[in-house]
N, CA and C atoms as an extended XYZ file, in Angstrom:
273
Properties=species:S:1:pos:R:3:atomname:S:1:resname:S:1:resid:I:1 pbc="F F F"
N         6.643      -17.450       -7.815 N   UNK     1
C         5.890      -17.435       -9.044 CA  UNK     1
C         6.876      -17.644      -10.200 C   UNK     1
N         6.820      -18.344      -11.162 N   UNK     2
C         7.641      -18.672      -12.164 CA  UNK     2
C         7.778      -17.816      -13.498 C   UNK     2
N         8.565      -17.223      -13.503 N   UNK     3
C         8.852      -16.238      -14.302 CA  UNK     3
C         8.480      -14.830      -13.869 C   UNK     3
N         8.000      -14.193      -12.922 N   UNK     4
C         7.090      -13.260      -12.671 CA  UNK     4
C         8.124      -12.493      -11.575 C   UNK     4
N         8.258      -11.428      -11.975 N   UNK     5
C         9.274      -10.651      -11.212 CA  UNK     5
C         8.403      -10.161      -10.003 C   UNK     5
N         9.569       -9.312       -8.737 N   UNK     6
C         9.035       -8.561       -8.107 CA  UNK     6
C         7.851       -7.792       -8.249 C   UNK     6
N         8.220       -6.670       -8.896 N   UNK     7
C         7.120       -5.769       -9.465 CA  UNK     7
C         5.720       -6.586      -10.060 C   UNK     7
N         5.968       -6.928      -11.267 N   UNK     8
C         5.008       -7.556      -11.871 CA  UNK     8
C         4.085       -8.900      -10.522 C   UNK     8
N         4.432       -9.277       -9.706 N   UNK     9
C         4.168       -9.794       -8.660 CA  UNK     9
C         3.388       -8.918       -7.691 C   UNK     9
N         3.844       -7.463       -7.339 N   UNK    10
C         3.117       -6.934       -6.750 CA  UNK    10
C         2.404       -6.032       -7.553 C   UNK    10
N         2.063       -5.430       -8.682 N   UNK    11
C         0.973       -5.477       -9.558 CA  UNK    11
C        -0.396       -6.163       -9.851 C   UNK    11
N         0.288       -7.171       -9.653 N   UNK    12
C        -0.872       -8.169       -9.872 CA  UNK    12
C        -1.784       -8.392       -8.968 C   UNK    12
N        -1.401       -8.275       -7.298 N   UNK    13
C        -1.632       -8.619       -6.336 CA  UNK    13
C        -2.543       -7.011       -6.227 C   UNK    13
N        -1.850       -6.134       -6.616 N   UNK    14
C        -2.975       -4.617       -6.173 CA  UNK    14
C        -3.975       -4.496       -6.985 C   UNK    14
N        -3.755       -5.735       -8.132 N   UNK    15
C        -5.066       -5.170       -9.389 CA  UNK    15
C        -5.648       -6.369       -9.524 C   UNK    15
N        -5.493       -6.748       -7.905 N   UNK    16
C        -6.536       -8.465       -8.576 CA  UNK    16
C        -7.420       -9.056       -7.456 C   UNK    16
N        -7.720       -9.940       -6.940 N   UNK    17
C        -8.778      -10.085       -5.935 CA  UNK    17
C        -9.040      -10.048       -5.211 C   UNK    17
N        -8.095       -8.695       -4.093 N   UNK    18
C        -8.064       -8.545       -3.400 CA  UNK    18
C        -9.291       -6.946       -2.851 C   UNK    18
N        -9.211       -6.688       -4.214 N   UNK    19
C       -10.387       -5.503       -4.295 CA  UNK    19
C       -11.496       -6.066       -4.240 C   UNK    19
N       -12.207       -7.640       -4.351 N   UNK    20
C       -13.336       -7.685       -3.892 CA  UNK    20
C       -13.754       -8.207       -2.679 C   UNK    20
N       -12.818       -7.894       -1.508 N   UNK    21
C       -12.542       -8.541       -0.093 CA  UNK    21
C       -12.881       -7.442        0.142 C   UNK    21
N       -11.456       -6.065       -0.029 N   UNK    22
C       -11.201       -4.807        0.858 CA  UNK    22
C       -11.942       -3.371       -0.050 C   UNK    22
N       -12.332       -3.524       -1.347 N   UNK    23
C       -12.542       -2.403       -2.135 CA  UNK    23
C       -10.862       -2.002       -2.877 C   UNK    23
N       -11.142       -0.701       -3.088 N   UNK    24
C       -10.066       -0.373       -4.532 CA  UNK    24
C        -8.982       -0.270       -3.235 C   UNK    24
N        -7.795        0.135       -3.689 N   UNK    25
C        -6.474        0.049       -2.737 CA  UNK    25
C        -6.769        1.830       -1.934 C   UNK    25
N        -7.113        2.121       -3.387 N   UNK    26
C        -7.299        4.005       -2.423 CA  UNK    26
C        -8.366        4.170       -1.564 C   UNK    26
N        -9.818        3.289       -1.939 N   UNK    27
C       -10.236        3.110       -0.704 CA  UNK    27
C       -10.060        2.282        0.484 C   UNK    27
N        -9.167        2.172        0.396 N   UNK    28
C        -8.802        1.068        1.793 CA  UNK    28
C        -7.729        1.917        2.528 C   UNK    28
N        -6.842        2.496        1.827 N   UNK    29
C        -5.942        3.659        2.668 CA  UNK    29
C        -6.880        4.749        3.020 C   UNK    29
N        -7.407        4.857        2.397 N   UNK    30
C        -8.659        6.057        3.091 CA  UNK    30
C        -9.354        5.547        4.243 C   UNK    30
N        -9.427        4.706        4.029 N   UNK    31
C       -10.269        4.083        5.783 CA  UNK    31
C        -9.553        4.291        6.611 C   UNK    31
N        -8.372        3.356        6.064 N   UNK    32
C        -7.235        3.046        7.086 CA  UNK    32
C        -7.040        4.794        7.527 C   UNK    32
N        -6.727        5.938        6.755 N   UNK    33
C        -6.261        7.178        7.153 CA  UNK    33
C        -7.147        8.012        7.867 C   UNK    33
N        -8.415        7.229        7.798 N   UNK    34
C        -9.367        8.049        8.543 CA  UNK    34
C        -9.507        7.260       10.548 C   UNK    34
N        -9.426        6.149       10.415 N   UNK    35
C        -9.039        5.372       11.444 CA  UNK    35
C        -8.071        5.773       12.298 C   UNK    35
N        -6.664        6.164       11.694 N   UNK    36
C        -5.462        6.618       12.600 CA  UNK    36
C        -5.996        8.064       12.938 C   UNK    36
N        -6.567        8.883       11.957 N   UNK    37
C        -6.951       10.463       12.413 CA  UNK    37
C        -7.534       10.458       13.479 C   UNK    37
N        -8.815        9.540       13.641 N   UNK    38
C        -9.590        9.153       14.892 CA  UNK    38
C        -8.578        8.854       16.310 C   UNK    38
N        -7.578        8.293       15.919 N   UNK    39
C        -7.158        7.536       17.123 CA  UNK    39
C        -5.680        8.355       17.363 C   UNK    39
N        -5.225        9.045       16.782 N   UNK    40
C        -4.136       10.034       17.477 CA  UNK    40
C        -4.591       11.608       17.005 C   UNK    40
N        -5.537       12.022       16.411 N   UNK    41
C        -6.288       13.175       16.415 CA  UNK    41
C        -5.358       14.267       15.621 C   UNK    41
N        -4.824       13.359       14.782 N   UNK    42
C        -3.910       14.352       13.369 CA  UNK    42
C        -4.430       13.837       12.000 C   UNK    42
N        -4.128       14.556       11.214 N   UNK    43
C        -4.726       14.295       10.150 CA  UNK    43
C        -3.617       13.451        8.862 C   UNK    43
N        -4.092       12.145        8.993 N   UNK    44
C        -3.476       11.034        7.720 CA  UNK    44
C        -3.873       11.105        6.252 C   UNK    44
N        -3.389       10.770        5.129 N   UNK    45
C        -3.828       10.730        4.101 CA  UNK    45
C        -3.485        9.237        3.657 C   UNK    45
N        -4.655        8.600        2.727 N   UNK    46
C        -4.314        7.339        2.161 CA  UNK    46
C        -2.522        7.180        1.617 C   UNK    46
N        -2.197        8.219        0.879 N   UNK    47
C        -0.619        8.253        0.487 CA  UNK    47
C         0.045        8.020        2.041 C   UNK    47
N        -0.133        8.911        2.598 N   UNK    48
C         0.808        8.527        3.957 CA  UNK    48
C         0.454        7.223        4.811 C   UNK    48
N        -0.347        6.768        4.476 N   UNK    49
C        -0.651        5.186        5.131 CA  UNK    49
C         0.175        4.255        4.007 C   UNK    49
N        -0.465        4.132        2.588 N   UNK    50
C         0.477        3.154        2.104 CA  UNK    50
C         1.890        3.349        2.271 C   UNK    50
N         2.845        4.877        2.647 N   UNK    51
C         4.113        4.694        2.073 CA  UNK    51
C         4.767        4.297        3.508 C   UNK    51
N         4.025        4.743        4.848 N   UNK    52
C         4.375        4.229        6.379 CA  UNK    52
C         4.142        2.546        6.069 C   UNK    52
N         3.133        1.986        5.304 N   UNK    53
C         2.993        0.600        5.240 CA  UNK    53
C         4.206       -0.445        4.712 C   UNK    53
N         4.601        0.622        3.504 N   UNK    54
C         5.728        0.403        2.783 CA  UNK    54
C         7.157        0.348        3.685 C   UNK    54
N         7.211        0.920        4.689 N   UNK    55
C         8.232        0.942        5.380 CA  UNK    55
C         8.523        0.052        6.690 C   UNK    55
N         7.258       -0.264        6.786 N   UNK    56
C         7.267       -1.580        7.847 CA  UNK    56
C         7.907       -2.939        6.933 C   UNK    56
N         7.257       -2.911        5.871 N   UNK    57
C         8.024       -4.454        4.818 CA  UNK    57
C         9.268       -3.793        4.945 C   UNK    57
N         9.908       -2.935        4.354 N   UNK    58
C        11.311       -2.458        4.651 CA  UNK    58
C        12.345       -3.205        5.434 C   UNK    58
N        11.583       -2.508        6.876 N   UNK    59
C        12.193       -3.061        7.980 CA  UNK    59
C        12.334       -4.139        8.194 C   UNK    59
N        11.280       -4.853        7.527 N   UNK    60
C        11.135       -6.530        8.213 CA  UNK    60
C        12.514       -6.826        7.336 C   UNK    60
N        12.352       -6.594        6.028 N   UNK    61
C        13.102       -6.995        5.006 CA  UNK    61
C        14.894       -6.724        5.453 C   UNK    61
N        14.896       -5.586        6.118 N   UNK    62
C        16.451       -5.306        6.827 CA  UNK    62
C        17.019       -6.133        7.583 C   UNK    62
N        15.363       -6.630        8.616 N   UNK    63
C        15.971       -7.853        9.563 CA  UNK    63
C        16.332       -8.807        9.123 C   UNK    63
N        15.290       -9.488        8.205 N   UNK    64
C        15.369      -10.561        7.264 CA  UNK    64
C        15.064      -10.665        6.317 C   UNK    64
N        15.914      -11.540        5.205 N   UNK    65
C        15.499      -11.552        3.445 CA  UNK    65
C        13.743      -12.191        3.214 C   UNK    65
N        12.975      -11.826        2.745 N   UNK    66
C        11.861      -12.890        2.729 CA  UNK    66
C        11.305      -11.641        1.240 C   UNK    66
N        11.015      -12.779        0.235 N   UNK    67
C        10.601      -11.858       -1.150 CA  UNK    67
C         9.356      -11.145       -0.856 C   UNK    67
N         8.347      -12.125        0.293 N   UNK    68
C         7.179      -11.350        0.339 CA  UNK    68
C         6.980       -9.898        0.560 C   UNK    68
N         7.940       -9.782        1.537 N   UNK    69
C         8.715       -8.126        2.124 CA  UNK    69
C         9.128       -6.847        1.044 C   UNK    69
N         9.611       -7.581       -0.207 N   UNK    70
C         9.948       -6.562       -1.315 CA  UNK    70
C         8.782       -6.471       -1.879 C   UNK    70
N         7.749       -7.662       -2.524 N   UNK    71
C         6.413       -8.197       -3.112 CA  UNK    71
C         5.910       -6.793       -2.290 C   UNK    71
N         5.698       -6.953       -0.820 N   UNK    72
C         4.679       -6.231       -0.143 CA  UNK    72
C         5.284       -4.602       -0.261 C   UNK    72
N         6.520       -4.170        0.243 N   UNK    73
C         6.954       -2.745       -0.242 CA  UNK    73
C         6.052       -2.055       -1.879 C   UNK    73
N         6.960       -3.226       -2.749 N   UNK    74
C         6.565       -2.004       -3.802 CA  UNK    74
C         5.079       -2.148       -4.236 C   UNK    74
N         3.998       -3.205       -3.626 N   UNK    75
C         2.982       -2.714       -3.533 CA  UNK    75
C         2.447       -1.924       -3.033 C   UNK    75
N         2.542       -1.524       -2.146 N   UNK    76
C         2.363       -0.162       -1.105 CA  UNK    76
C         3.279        1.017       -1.577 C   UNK    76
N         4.069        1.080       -2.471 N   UNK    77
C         4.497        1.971       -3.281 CA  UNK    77
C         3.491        2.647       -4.705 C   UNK    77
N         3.036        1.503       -5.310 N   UNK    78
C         2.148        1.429       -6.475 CA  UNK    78
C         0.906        1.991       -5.652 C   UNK    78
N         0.566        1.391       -4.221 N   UNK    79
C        -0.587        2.286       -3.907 CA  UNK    79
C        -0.258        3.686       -3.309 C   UNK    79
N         0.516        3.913       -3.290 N   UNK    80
C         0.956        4.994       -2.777 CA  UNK    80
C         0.688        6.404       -4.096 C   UNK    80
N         1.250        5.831       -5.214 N   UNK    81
C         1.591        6.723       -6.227 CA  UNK    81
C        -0.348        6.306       -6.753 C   UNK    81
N        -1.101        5.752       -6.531 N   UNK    82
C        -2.519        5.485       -7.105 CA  UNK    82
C        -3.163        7.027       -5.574 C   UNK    82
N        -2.957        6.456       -4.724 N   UNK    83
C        -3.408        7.283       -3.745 CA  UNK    83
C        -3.166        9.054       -4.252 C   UNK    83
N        -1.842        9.610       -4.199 N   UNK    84
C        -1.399       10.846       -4.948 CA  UNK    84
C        -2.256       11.065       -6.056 C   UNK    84
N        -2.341        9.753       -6.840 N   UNK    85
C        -3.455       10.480       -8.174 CA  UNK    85
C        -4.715       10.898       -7.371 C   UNK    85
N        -5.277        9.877       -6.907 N   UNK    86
C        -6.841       10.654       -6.192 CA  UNK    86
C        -6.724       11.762       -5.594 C   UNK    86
N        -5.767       11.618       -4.830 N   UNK    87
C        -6.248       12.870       -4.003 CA  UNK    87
C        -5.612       14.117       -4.600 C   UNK    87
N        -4.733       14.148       -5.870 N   UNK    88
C        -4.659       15.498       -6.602 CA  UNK    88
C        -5.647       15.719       -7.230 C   UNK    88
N        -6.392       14.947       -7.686 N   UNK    89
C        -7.572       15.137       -8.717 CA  UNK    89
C        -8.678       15.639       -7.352 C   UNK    89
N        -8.594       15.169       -6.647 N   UNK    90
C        -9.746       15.619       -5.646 CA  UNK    90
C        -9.307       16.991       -5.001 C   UNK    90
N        -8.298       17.527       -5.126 N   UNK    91
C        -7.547       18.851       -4.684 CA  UNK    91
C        -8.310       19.966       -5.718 C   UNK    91
């Protein structure tokens, strides 16, 4: 993207049309956290899905350089810290 940093790259991407495919980002880690609870019978939270999500780009990114990998981390960071807001307010 031309001129458009990391961050501002993955910003854009969590606050843009991808919410009318999957819904808001916190509801989509909520699925996703209710899905893994089902299937290893512990209890996930949307925060702990985006920041485990965040750590798979990581890894890829350790093996190999690819921007999408940082793009995709600190989006799953941004949802991570959106996730923490809901679910303190819902606490």
């Amino acid at each position: 993207m031309s001129g458009e940093d990391v961050l501002q790259e993955a910003r854009r991407l969590v606050a843009g049309d991808r919410r009318l495919a999957y819904g808001t980002p916190v509801e989509s880690m909520r699925r996703v956290a209710e899905w893994w609870t089902l299937a290893d019978g512990q209890p996930h939270t949307g925060r702990e899905v985006a920041l485990l999500l965040a750590l798979v780009k990581l890894a890829r990114e350790h093996h190999r350089h690819g921007r999408d990998n940082l793009v995709d981390a600190a989006g799953y960071l941004l949802i991570a810290s959106l996730c923490a807001d809901a679910e303190q307010g819902a606490a």
